[in-house]
TIVO-2410 file (N, C-alpha, C; in nm, 3 decimals):
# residues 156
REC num residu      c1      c2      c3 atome chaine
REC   1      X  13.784  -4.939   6.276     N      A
REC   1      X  13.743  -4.948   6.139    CA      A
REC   1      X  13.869  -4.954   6.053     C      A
REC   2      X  13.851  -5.050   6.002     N      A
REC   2      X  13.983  -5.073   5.880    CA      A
REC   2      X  13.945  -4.971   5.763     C      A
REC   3      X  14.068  -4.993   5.714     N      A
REC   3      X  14.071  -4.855   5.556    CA      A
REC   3      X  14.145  -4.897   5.475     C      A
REC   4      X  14.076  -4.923   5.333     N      A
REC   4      X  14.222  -4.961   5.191    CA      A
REC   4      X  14.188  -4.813   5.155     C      A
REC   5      X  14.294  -4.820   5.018     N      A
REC   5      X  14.284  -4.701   4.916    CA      A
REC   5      X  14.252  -4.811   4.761     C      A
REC   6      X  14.171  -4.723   4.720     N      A
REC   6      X  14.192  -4.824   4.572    CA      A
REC   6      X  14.142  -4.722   4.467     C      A
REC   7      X  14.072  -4.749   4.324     N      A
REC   7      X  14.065  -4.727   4.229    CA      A
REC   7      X  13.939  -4.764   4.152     C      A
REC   8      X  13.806  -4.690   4.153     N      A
REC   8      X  13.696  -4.744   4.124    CA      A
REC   8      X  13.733  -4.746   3.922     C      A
REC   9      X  13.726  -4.916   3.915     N      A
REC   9      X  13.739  -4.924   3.812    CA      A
REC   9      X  13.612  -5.002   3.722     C      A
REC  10      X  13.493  -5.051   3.781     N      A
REC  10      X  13.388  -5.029   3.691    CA      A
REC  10      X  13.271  -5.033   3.764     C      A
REC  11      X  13.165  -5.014   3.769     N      A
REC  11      X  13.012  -5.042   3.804    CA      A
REC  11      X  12.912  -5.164   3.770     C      A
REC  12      X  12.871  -5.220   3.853     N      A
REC  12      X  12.735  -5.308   3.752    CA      A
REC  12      X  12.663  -5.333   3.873     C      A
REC  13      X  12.523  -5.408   3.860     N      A
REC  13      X  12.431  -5.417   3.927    CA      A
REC  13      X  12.427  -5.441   4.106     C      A
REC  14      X  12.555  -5.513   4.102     N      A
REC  14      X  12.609  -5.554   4.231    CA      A
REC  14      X  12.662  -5.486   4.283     C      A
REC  15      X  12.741  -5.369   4.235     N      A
REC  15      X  12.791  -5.269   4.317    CA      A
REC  15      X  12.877  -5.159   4.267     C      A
REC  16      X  13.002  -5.174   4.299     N      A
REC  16      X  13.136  -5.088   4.253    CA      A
REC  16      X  13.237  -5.166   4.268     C      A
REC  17      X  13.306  -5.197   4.189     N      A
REC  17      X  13.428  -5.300   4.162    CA      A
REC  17      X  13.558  -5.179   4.148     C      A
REC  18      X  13.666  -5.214   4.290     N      A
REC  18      X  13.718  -5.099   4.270    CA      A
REC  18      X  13.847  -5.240   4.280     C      A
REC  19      X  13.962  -5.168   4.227     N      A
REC  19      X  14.095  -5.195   4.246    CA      A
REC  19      X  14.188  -5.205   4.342     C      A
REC  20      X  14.265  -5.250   4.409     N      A
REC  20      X  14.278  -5.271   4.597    CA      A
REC  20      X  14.447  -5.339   4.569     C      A
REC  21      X  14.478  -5.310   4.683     N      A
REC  21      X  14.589  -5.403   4.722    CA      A
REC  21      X  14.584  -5.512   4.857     C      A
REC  22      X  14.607  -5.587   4.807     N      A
REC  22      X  14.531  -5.665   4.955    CA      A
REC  22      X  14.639  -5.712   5.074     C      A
REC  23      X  14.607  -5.738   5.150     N      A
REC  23      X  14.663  -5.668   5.246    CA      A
REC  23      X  14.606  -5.742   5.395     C      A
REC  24      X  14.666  -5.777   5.514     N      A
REC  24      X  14.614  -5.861   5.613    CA      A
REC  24      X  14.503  -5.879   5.623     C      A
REC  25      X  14.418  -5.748   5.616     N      A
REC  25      X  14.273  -5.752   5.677    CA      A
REC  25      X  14.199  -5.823   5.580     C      A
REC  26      X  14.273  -5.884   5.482     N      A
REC  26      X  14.167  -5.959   5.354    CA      A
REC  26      X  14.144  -6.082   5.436     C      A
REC  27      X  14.199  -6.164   5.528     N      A
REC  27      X  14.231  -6.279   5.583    CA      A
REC  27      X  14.095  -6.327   5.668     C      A
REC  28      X  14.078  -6.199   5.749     N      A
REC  28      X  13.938  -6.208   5.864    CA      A
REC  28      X  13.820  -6.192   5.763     C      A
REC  29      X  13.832  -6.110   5.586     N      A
REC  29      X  13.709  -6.057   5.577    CA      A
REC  29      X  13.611  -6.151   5.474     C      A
REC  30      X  13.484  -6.154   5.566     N      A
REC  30      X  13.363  -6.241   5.469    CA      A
REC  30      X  13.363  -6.288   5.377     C      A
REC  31      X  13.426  -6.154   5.289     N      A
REC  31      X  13.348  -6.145   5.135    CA      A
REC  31      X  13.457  -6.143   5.084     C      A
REC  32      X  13.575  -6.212   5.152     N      A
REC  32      X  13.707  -6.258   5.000    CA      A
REC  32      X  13.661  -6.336   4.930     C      A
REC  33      X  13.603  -6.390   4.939     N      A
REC  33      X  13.597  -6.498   4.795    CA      A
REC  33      X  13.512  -6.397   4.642     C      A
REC  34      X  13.443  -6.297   4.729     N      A
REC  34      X  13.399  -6.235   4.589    CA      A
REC  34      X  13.534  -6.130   4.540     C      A
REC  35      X  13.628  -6.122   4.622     N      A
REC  35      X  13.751  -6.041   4.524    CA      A
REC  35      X  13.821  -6.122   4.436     C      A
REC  36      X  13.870  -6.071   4.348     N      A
REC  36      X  13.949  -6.150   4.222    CA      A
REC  36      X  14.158  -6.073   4.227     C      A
REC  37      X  14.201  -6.151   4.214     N      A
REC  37      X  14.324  -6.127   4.193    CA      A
REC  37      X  14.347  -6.087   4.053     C      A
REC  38      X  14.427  -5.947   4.053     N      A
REC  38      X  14.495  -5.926   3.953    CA      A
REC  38      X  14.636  -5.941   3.903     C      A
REC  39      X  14.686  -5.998   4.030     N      A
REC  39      X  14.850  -6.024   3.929    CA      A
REC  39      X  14.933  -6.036   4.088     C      A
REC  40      X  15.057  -6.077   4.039     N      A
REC  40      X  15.119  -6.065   4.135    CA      A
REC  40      X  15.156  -6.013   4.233     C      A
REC  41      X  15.169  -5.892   4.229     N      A
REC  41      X  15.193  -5.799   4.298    CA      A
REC  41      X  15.095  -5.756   4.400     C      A
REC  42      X  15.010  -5.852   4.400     N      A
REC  42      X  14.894  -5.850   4.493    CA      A
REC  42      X  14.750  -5.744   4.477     C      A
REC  43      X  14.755  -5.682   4.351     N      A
REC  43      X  14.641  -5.600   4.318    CA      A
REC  43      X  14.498  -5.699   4.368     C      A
REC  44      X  14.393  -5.644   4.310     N      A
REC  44      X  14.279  -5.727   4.266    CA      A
REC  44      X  14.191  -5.652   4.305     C      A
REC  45      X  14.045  -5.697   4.245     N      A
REC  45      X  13.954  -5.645   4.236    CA      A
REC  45      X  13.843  -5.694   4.391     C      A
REC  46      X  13.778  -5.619   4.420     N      A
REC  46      X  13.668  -5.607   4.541    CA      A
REC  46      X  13.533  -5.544   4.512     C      A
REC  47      X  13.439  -5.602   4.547     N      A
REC  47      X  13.312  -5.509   4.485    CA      A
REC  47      X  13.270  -5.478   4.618     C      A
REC  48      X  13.222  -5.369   4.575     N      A
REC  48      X  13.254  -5.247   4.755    CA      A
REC  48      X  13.056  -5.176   4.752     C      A
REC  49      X  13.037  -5.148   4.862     N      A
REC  49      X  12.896  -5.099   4.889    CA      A
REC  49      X  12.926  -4.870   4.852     C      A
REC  50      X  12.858  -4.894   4.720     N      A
REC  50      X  12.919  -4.716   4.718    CA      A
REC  50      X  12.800  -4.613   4.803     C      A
REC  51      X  12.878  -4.541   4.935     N      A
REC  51      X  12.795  -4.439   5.013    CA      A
REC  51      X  12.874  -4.311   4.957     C      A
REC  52      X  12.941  -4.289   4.869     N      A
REC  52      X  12.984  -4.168   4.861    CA      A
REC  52      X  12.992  -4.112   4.731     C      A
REC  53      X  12.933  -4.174   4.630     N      A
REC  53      X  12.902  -4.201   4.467    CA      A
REC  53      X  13.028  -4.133   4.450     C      A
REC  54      X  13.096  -4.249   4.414     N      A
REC  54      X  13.229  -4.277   4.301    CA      A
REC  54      X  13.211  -4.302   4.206     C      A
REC  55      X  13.307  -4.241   4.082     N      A
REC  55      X  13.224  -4.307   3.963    CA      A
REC  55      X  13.373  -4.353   3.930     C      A
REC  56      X  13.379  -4.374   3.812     N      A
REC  56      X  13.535  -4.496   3.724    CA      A
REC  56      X  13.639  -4.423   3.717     C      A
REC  57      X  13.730  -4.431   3.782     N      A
REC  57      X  13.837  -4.344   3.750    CA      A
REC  57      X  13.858  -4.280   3.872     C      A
REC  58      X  13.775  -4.283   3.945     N      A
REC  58      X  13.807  -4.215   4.123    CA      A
REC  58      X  13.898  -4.299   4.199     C      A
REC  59      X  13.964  -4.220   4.278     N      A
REC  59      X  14.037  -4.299   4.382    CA      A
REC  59      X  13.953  -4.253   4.522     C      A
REC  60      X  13.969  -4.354   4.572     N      A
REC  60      X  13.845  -4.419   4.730    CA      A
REC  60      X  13.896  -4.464   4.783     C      A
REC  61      X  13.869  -4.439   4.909     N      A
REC  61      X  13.893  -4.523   5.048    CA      A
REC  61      X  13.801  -4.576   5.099     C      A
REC  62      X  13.813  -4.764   5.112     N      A
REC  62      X  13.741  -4.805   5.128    CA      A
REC  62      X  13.723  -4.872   5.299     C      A
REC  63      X  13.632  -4.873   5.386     N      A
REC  63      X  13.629  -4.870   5.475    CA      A
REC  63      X  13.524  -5.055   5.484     C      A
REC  64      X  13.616  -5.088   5.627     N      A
REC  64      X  13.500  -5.262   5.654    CA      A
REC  64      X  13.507  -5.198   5.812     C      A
REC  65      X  13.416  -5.215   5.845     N      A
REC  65      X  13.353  -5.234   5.982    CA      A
REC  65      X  13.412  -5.345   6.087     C      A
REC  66      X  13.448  -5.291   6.172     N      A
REC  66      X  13.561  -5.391   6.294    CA      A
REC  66      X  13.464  -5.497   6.293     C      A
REC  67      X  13.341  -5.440   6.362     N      A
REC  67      X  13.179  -5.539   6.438    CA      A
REC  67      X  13.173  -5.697   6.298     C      A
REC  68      X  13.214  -5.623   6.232     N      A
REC  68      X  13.139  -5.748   6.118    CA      A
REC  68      X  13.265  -5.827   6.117     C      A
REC  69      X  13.441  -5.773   6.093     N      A
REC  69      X  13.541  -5.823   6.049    CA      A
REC  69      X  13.539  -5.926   6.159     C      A
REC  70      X  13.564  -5.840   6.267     N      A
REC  70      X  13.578  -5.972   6.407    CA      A
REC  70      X  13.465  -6.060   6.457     C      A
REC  71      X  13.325  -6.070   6.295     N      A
REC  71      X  13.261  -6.193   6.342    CA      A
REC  71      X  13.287  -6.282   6.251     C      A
REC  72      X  13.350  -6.226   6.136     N      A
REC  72      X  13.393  -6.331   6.026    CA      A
REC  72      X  13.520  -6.397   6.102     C      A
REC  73      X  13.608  -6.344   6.159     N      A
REC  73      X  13.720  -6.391   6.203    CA      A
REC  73      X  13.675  -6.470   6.311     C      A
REC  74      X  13.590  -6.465   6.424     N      A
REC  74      X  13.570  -6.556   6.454    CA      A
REC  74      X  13.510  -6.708   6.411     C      A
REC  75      X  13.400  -6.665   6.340     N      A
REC  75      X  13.372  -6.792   6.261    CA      A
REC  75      X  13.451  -6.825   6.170     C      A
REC  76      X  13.564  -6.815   6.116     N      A
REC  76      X  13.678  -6.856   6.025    CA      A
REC  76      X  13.730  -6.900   6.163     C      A
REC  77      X  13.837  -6.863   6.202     N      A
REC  77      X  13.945  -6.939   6.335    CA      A
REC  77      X  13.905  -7.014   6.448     C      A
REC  78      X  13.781  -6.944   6.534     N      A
REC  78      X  13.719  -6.992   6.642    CA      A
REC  78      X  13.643  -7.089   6.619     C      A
REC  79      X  13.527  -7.101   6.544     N      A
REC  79      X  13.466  -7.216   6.514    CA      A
REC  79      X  13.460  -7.341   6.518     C      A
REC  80      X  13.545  -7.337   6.442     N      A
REC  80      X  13.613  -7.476   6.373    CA      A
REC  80      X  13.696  -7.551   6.470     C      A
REC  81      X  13.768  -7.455   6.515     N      A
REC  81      X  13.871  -7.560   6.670    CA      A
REC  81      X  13.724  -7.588   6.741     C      A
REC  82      X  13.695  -7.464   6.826     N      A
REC  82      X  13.608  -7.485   6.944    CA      A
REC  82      X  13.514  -7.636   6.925     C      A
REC  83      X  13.470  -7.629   6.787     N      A
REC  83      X  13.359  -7.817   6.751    CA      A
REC  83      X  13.459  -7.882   6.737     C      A
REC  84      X  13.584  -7.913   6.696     N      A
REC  84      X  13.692  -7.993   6.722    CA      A
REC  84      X  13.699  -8.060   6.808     C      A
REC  85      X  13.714  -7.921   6.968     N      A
REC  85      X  13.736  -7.972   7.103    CA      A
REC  85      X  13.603  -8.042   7.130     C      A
REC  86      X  13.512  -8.015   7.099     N      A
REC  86      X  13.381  -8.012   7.194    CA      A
REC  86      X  13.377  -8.167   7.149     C      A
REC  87      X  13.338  -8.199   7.008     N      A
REC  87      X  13.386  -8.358   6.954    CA      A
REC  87      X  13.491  -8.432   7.005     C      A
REC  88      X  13.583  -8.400   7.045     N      A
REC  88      X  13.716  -8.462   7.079    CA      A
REC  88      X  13.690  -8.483   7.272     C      A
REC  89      X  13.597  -8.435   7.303     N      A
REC  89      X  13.552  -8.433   7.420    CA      A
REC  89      X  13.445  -8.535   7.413     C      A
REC  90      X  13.355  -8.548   7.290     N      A
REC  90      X  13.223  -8.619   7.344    CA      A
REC  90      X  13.310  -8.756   7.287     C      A
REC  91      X  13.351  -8.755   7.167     N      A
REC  91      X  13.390  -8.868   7.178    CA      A
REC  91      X  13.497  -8.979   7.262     C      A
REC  92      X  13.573  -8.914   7.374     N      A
REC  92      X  13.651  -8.916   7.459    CA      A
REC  92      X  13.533  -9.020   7.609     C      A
REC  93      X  13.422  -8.931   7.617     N      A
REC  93      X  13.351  -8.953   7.678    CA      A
REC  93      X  13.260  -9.105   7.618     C      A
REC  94      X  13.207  -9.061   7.511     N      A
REC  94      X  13.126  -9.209   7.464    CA      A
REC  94      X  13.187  -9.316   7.437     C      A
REC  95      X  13.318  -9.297   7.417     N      A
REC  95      X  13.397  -9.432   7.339    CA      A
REC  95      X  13.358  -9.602   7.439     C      A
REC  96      X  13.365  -9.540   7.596     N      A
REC  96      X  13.312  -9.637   7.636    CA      A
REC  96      X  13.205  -9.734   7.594     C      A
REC  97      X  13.101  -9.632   7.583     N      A
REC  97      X  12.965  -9.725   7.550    CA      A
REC  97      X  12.958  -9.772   7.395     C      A
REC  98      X  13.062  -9.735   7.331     N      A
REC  98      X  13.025  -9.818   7.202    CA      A
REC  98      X  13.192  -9.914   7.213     C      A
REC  99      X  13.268  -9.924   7.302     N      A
REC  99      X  13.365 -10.055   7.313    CA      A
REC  99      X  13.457  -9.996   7.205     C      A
REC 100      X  13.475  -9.865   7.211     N      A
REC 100      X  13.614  -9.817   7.095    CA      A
REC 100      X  13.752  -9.802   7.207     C      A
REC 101      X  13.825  -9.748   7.138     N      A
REC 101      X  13.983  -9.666   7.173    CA      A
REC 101      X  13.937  -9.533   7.228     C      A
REC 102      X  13.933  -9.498   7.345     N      A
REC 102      X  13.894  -9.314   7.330    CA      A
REC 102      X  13.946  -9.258   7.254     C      A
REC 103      X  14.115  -9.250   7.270     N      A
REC 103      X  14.186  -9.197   7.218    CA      A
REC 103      X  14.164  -9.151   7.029     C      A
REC 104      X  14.140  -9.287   6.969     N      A
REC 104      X  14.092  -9.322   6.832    CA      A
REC 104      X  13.942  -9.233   6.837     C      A
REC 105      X  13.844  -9.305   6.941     N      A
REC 105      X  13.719  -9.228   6.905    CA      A
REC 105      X  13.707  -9.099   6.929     C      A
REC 106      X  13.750  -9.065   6.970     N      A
REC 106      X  13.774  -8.895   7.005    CA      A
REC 106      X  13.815  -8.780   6.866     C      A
REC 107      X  13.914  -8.870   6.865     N      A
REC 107      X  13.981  -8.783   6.724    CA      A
REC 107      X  13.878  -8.863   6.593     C      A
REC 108      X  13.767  -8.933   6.575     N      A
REC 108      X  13.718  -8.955   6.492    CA      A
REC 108      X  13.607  -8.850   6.493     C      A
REC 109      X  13.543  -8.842   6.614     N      A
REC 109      X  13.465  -8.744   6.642    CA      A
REC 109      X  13.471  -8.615   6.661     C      A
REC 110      X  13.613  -8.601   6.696     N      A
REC 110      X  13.648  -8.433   6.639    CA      A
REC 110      X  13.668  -8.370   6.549     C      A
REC 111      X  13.751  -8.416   6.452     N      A
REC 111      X  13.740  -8.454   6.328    CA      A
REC 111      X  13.620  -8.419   6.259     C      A
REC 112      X  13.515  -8.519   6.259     N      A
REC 112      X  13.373  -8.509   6.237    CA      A
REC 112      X  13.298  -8.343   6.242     C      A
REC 113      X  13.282  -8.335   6.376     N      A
REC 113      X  13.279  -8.225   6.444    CA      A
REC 113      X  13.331  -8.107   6.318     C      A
REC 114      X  13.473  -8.086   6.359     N      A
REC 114      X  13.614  -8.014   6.255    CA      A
REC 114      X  13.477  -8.011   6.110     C      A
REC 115      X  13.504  -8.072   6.008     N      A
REC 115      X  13.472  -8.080   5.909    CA      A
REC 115      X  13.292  -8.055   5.896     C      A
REC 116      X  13.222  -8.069   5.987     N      A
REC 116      X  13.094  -8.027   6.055    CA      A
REC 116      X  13.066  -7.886   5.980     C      A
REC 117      X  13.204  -7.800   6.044     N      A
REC 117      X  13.176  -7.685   6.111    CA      A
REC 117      X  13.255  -7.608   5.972     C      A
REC 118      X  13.334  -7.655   5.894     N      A
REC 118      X  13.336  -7.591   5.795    CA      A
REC 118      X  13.262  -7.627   5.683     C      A
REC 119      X  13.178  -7.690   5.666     N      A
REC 119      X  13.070  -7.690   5.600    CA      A
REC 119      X  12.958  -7.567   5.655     C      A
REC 120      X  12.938  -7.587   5.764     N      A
REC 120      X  12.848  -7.484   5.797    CA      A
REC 120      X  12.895  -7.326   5.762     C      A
REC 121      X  13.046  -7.339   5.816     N      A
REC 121      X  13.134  -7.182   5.760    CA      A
REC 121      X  13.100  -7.165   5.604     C      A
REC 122      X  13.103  -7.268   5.509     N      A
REC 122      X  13.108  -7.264   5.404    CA      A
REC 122      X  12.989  -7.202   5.324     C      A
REC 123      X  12.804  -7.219   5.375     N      A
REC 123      X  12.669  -7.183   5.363    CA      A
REC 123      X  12.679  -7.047   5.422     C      A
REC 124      X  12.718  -7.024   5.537     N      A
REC 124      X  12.724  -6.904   5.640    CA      A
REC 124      X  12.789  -6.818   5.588     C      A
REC 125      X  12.917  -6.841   5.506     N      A
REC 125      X  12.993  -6.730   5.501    CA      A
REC 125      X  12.989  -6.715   5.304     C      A
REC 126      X  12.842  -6.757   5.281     N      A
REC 126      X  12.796  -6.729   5.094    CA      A
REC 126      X  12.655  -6.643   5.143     C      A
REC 127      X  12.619  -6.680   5.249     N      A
REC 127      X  12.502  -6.587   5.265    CA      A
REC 127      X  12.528  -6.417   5.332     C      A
REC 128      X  12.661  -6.448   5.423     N      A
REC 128      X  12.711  -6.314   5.486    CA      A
REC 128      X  12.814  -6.201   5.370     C      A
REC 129      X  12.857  -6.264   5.268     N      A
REC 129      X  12.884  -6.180   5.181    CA      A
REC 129      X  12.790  -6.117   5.084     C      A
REC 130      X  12.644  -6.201   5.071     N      A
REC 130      X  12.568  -6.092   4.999    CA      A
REC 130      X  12.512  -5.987   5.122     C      A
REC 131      X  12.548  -5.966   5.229     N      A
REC 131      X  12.472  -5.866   5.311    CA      A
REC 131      X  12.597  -5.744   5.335     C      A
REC 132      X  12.463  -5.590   5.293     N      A
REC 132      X  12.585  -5.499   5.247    CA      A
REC 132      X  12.680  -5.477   5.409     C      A
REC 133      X  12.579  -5.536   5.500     N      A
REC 133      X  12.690  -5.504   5.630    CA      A
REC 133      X  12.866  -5.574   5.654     C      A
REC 134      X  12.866  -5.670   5.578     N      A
REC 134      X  13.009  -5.749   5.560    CA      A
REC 134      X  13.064  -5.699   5.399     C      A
REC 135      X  12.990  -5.590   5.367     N      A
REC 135      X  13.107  -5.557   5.221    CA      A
REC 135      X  13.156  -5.421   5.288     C      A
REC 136      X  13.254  -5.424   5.210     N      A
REC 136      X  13.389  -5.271   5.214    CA      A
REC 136      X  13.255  -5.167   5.167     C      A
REC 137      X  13.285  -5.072   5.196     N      A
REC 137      X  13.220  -4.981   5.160    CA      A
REC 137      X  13.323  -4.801   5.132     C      A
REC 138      X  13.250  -4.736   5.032     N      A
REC 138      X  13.323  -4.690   4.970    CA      A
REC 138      X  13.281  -4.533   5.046     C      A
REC 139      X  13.356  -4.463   5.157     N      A
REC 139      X  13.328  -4.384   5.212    CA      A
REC 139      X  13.429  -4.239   5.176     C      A
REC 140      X  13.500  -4.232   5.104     N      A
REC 140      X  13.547  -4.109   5.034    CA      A
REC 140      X  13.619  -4.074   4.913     C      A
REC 141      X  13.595  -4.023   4.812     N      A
REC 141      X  13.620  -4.019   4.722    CA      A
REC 141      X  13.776  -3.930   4.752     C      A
REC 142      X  13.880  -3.938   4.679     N      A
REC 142      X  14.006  -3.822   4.725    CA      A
REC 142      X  14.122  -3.837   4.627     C      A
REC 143      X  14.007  -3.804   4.491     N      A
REC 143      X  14.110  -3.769   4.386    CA      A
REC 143      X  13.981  -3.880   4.237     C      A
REC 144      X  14.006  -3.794   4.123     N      A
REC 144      X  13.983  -3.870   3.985    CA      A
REC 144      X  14.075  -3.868   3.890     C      A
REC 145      X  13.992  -3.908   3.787     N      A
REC 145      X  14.087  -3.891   3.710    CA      A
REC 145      X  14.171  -4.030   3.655     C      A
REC 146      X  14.187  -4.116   3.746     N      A
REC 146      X  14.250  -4.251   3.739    CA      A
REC 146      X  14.175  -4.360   3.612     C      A
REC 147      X  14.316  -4.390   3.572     N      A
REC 147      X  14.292  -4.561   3.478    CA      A
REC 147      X  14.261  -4.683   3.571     C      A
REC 148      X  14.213  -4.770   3.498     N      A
REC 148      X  14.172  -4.885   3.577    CA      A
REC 148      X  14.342  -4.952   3.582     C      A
REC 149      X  14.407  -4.939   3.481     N      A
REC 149      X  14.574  -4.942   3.436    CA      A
REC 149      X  14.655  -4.886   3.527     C      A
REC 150      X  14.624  -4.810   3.614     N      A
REC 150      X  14.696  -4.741   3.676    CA      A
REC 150      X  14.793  -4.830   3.797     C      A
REC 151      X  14.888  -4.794   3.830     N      A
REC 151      X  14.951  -4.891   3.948    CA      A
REC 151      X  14.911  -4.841   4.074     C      A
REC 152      X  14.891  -4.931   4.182     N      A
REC 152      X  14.826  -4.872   4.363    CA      A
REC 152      X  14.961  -4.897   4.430     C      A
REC 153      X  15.030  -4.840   4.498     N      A
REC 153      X  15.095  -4.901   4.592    CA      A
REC 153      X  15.014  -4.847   4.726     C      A
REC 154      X  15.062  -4.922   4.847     N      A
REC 154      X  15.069  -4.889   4.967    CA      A
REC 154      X  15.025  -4.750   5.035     C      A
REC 155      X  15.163  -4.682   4.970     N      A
REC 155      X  15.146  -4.548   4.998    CA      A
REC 155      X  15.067  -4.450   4.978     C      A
REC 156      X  14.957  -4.480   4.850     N      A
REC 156      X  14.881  -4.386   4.814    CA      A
REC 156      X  14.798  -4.327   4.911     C      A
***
């Protein structure tokens, strides 16, 4: 189980929008596209599933689930090659019967394939971020008091 620290800095219908530093594990997870960047320094905002009622101004540790991270990461990295190959294979194979280049039809069809499969990532991975099992979730509160202004480093 992965763990940030952040800064619950507001509430609304969707969840808890806390403050974060982001950080490798943003790379494998679902539901980056619903975080927002705050500045250079790599802050930004995450809307997190609250199990431990945080309210504005708390500092939280927010927890993502391995099971879910390493299925987003597979369908982000694995996917997309694996229909690559599998295309780059059929078309390797059919080029005969339609009188192409394998070589050419192969990579047209993997390709194909390729771009296939991130379209599908693209539907798949808007429907897996509204499910609370692929959001961060907000499992301990450990300290208030905090501005939404406040600076996060690392260390906290």
């Amino acid at each position: 189980m992965a763990t940030e620290h952040g800064i619950v800095i507001r509430t609304d219908s969707r969840g808890v929008w806390v403050k974060t530093i982001k950080t490798g594990a943003c790379e494998g997870c679902s539901a980056r596209g619903s975080c927002h960047s705050l500045s250079d320094r790599g802050e930004m905002e995450v809307n997190a599933v609250d199990e431990a009622g945080a309210k504005v101004g708390d500092r939280i540790v927010l927890s993502f689930e391995t099971a879910s991270l390493l299925k987003a990461t597979f369908l982000l990295y694995v996917f997309p090659i694996l229909l690559l190959v599998i295309g780059a294979v059929i078309g390797q194979e059919a080029a005969p019967y339609f009188n192409f280049n394998p070589s050419g039809f192969a990579a047209i069809i993997g390709f194909s394939f390729f771009f296939a499969a991130v379209l599908v990532i693209k539907v798949k991975a808007n429907k897996l971020a509204k499910q609370n099992e692929y959001r961060p979730k907000i499992i301990k509160v450990i300290g208030s008091g905090f501005k939404a202004s406040d600076s996060l480093s690392l260390s906290d």
